[in-house]
N, C-alpha and C positions, 0 to 999 in steps of 0.2 A: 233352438230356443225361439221360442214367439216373439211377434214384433213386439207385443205390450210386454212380455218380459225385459227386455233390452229398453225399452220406453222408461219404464219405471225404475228400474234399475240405474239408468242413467242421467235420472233426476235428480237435481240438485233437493228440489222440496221433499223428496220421498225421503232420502236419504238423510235431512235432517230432521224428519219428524220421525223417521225410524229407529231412530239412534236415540231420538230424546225418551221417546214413548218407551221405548223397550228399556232406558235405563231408569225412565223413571216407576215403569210396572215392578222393575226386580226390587228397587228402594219399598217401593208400599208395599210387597208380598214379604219381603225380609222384614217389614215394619209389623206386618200385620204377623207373623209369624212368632216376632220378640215382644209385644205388646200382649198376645195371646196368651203366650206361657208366660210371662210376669205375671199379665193377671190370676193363671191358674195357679201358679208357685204362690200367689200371693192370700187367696182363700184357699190355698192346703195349708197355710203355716196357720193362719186365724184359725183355721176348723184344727188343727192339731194344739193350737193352745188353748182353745176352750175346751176341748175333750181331755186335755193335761188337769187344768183345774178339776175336771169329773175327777179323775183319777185320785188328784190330790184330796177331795171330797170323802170321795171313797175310802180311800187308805186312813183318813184321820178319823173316820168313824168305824173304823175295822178293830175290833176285841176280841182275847181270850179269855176264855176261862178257866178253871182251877186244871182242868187235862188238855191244857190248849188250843183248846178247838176254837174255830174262829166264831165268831157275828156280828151283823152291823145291824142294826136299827134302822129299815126301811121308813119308819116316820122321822129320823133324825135327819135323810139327805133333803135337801133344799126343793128338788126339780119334781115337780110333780109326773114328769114324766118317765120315771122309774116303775111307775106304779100301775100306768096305763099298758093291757100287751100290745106289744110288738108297735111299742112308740115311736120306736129310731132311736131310742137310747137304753145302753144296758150294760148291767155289769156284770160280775161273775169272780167267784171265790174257786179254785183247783188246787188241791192239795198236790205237791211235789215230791216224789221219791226218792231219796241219792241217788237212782241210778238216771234219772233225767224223764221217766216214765212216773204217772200219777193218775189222780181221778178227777174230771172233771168235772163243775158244776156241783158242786160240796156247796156251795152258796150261788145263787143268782138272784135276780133280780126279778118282782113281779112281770115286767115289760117280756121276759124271755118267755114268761108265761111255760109250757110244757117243753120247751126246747133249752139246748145250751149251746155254748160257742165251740167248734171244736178248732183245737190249735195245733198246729206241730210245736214237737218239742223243741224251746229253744232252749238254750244255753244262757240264764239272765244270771248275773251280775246282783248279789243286796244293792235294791237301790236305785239298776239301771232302768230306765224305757226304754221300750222296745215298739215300734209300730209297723202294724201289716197292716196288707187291705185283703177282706175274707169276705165270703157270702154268708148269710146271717137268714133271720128268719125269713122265710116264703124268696129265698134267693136276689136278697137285696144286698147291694153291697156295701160291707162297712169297712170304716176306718178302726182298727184297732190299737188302742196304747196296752200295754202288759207293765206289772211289775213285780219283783222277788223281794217277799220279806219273813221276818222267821219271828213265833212268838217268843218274848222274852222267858228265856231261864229253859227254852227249850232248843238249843242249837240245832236238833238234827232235822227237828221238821221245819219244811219250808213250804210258802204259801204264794200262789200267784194272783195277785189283781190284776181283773180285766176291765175295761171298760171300752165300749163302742158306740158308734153312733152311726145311722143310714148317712148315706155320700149322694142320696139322689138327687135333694135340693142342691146341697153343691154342686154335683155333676151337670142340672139343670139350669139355673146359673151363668156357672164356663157356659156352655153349650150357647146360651142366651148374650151374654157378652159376647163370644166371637160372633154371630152371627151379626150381632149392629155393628161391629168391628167391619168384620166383612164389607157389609153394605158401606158404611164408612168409609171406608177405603177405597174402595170401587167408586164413589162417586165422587171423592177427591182426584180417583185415577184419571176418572172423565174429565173434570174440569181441569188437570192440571196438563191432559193431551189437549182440549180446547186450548189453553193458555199457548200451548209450545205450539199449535195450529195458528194461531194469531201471533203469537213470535215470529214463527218462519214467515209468514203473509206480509208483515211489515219490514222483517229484515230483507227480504228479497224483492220489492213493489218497488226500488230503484230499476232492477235488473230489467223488469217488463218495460218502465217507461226507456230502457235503452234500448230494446226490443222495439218499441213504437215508433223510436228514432233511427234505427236502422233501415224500420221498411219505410219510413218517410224516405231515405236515400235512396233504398233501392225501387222507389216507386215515381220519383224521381219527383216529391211533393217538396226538396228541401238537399240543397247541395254540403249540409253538412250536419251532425247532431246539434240537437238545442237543447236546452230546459239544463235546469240546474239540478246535479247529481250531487250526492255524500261522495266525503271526502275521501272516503276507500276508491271510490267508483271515478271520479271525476281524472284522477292523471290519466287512465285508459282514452277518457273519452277525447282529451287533447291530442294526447295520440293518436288516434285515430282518426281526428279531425287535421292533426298536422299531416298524416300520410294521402288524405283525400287529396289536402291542398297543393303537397308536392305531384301528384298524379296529374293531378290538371295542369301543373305547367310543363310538365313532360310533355304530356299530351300537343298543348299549345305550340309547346319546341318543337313536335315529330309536325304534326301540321306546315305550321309555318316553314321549316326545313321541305316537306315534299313539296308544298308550292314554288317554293325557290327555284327547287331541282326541276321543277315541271316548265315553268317558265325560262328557263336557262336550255335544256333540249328542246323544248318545243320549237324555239326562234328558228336556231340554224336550221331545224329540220322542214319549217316552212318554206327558209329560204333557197332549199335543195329541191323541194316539190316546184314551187314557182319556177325554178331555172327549169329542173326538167322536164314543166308541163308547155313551158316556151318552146326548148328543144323539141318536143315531139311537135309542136301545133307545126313550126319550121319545118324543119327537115325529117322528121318520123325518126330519127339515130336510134337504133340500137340501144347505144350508151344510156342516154336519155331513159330510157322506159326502161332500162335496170336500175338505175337509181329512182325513179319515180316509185315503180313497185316497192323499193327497198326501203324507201322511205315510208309509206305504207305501212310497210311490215314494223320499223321500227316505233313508228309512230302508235302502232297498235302495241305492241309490246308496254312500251311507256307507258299507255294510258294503262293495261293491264294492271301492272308491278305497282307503281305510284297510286291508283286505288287498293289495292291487297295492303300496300303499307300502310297509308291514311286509314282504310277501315281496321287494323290487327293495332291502331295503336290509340284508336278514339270508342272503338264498340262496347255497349255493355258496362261502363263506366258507371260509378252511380251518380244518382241525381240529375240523369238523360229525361225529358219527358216534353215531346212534341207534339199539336194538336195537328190531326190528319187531316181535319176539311178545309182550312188555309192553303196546304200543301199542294192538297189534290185539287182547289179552286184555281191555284197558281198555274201547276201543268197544267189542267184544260184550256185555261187560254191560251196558252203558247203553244197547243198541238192544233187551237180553233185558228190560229194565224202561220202557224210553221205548214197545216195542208189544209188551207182555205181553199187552195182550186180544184181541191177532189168533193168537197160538198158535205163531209161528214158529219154523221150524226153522232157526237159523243155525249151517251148520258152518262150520270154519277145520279147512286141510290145511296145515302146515308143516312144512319140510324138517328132521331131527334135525338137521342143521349149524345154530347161529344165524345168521340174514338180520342185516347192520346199513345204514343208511342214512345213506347221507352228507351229513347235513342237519342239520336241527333238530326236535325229538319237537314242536314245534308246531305245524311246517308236516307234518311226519306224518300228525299225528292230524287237522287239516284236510281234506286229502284223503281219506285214509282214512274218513273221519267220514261225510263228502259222499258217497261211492260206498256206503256202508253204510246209511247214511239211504236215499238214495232206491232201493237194492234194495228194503229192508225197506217202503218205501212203495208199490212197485208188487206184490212179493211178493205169489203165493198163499199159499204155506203153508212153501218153501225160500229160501234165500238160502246160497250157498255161496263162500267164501274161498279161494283156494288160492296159492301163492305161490314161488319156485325160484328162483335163481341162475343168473345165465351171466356165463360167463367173457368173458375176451377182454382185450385191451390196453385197455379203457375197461369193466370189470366194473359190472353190473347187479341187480338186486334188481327182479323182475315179479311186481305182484300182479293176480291176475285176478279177479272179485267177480262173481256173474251170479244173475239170479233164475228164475224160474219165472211172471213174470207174462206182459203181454200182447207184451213187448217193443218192438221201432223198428222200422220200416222200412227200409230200404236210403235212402228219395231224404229221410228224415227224420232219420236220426243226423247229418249234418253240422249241421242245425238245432237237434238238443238241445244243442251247446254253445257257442252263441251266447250275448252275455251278457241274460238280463230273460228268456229266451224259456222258456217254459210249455207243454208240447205240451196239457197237459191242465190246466185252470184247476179244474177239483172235487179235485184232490190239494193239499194247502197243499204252500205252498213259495214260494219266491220267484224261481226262474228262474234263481239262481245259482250253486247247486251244483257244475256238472259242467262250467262256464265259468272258475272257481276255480280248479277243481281242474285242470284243461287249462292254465293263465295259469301256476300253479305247478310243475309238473311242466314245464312251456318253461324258465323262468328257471331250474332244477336242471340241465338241457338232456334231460330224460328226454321222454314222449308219452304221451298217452292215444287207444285206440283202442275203438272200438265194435263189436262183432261180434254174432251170435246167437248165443247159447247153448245148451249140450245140452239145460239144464234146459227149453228153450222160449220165456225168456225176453230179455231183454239180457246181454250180459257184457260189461264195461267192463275192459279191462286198463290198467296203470297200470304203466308201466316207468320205475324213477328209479336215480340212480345207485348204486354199492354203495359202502360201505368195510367196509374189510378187519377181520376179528377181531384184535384187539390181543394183541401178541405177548408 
């Protein structure tokens, strides 16, 4: 199945315009269907009671004579168009046999002019009517009424009046009627799917402005929905404002808690380094530079762990949204005072639009911290910043950072961000930088990549998510 199949299908609007339209098409086609045949049932009964009174017309000006034989008086009936041929109106006199076989056209009507009506034999009744529809002169068709009568004093003969009349104007008519019918209906179809289109537009124009409130969250222009929702919609949105607000003090708690933790190991582990960096300056012991190391090692584990918990318990939250040129104005200073006596040249290139970042300024400045430390650690003499925006349905914020030192290798950059790893154990550091800052930019869902740089040395780009300038 297509993506737009599964799209549309899974539409809330589709689904209710589909549902309306389609049950409102079958209402006007069943309308149009029952309306239709009324009308028609309705001039067949008209056109069979005017062509009755013919009948009746006829029969009351119907005579015999002294040997029974019938006549009527063509100036006696009413309708001048008995008289005109092949008028659309006509009658007709057929003598009856006992055996249900006879002759027809013993009497007609001038309109028949050289023709007569031919009928099957029915079976009539003194008295009853009988109606068919028959082809008639030049193959038009008529409505036929029939009736059986016998002349008085003569029981065995019996006589059939006919009379007919064309069914075209009727038939043209119907034909004329459904057709405005039709169009009528069709264009109530139209407007009554406009109608059910502007129903669903307004019943569901809550759901988009919750839509609008959500990505204000997740763009981090607004730390919880606003505006005011119908009363269907509105307990959701409490909810789910009460679930943000619990998040954030969880959050607060996990924080708060790993600073605790951090400051409670850090102390005694300072003051096992301090004893053992005494011991070695003294006496070089042994003892001494196994604990120093150890502490080292522990001390680097800690920082590890307590950031992996701090970022897996604060990242990607919504309603994160930091501006990047404060941050990165912040580090430059402190990397232009932290290695003042190497002389470096740090530039930063930022775009006039503000960069913001859909996080938190302290997972920011972490990363950013780490890619700017260990430039300025391998650095000759440049360390260069530069940084842009890309769009797209998932918008970005890429900072690229590269020095001018000795740089990586190709079969060695997968190795520098491994976590403890050292390419070069004479640079201090602890091997966790750029394993940080890789673990954090995953959990944002951003990446970091290694490339050479123009300057000659590494360039580290750093792609995290964007949010948007608040409106």
């Amino acid at each position: 199945m297509s993506w737009s199949g599964l799209h549309w299908s899974r539409s809330l609007r589709f689904r209710l315009l589909a549902v309306t339209v389609a049950g409102v098409a079958v209402a006007v086609v069943l309308a149009g269907v029952v309306l239709s045949g009324l009308f028609r049932e309705h001039v067949q009964r008209q056109f069979e009671a005017a062509l009755l009174q013919q009948l009746d017309q006829v029969t009351a000006r119907l005579e015999f004579d002294a040997q029974g034989r019938p006549a009527i008086a063509a100036q006696a009936l009413s309708d001048p168009r008995w008289l005109k041929p092949y008028s659309g109106l006509y009658w007709q006199v057929d003598a009856m046999a006992p055996d249900g076989h006879g002759r027809a056209g013993v009497l007609r009507s001038r309109s028949l002019w050289d023709t007569s009506l031919a009928l099957q034999v029915d079976a009539l009744t003194d008295g009853a009517v009988h109606v068919h529809e028959v082809a008639g002169p030049q193959g038009a068709p008529l409505l036929v009424l029939e009736r059986s009568v016998r002349a008085e004093g003569a029981e065995t003969a019996r006589w059939r009046l006919i009379v007919a009349a064309d069914l075209q104007a009727t038939q043209a008519a119907t034909a004329r009627f459904t057709r405005v019918l039709a169009l009528s209906l069709a264009a109530l179809l139209v407007l009554l799917a406009a109608a059910a289109w502007a129903q669903v537009a307004v019943g569901l124009k809550p759901l988009r402005a919750l839509q609008r409130g959500l990505l204000d969250v997740q763009q981090a222009r607004a730390t919880q929905l606003q505006g005011a929702f119908p009363v269907e919609v509105q307990p959701l949105v409490d909810d789910f404002n009460a679930v943000l607000g619990r998040n954030a003090e969880v959050v607060e708690r996990a924080r708060t808690q790993a600073g605790n933790l951090a400051h409670a190991l850090k102390t005694p582990l300072t003051v096992l380094e301090n004893a053992a960096r005494a011991s070695l300056s003294d006496d070089g012991g042994a003892l001494a530079a196994l604990v120093h190391d150890q502490v080292r090692v522990a001390r680097r584990h800690i920082d590890w762990h307590l950031a992996r918990s701090r970022l897996a318990a604060s990242a990607r939250l919504p309603g994160q949204r930091t501006a990047l040129e404060p941050v990165v104005g912040g580090l430059v200073r402190v990397m232009n005072k932290v290695h003042a006596g190497r002389g470096l040249d740090i530039r930063v290139a930022l775009p006039d639009a503000p960069l913001f970042f859909a996080g938190e300024a302290q997972d920011l400045q972490e990363m950013l911290g780490n890619l700017l430390d260990n430039a300025c650690k391998w650095a000759q003499s440049t360390v260069r910043l530069q940084a842009q925006a890309l769009g797209g349905r998932q918008p970005q914020v890429v900072v690229s950072v590269e020095d001018d030192g000795p740089g990586i290798g190709a079969a060695q950059r997968a190795q520098a961000v491994e976590r403890g790893v050292r390419l070069d154990e004479t640079v201090p550091g602890t091997g966790l930088g750029l394993a940080i800052v890789q673990d954090l930019a995953a959990i944002y869902g951003g990446r970091l990549d290694l490339e050479p740089a123009d300057l000659g040395g590494l360039r580290v780009v750093l792609a995290l998510p964007a949010a948007r300038e608040a409106v």
